[in-house]
C-alpha positions, 0 to 999 in steps of 0.5 A: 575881501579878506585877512589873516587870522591866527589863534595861537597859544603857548603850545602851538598854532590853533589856527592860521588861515585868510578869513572874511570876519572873526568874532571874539569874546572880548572882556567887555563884550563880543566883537565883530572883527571885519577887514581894514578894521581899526588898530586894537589891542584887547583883552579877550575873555573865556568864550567862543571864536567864531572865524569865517572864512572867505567861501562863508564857512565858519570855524569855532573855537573855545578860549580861555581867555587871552589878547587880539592884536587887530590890525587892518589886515591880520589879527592875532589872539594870543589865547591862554588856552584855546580849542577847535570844536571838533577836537573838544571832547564833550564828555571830558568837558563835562566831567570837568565842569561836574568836578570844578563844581563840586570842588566850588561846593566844598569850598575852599575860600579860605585860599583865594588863589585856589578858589580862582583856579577852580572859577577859571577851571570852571568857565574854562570847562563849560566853554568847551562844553558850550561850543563842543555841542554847538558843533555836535548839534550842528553835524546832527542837523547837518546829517539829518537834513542830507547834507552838509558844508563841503570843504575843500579838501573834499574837492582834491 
């Protein structure tokens, strides 16, 4: 059985598509959303979204932070930020971790704001880079081993 899913943010639709499962990063904890789920509204924090879909293939996405609106059939993340693992370039991720931590090391605590901008930047960055290399690893195994997932555009 399956439902819809959308991630979207105020730029544009990340994904939209029937799923078997969706597993978010709630702010109290990861959550495993399945069919005829109960009714929910969260919030959701900076981390991996992982979507199954119905043949089992699974999709990951970086978020930073956000809702999901769950309902029975269809659940919707309305994310502040949001990225497909193979759109995430992990250098630039990189780089950006390495920058919001140095700026985390001069200091700026004397304006609370901006240490909050620089934290967010932080746990933004190295969420990408978390699941930009889960991706990447995954495409070196799957190529090491012969082999990977077909999909369907393959079969058209």
């Amino acid at each position: 059985m399956a439902f819809t899913c959308d991630i979207v943010t105020q730029e544009k639709t990340v994904f939209n598509g029937e799923v078997r499962s969706v597993s978010l990063p709630g702010t109290e904890g990861r959550m495993g959303i399945l069919p005829n789920h109960s009714p929910l509204l969260t919030t959701l924090g900076f981390g991996e979204v992982i979507v199954r879909d119905p043949s089992g293939e699974e999709q990951y996405f970086a978020i930073g932070g956000g809702y999901a609106e769950v309902q029975p059939d269809h659940v919707i993340v309305l994310a502040d930020s949001a990225e497909q693992a193979e759109e995430i370039d992990v250098e630039r991720a990189d780089q950006a971790r390495m920058r919001a931590e140095q700026a985390m090391r001069e200091g700026v605590k004397e304006d609370p704001d901006k240490y909050a901008q620089i934290q967010a930047a932080l746990l933004r960055a190295q969420v990408r880079l978390d699941v930009g290399r889960k991706r990447a690893g995954r495409q070196r195994r799957e190529m090491a081993m012969g082999f990977s997932q077909p999909r369907d555009e393959d079969h058209n």
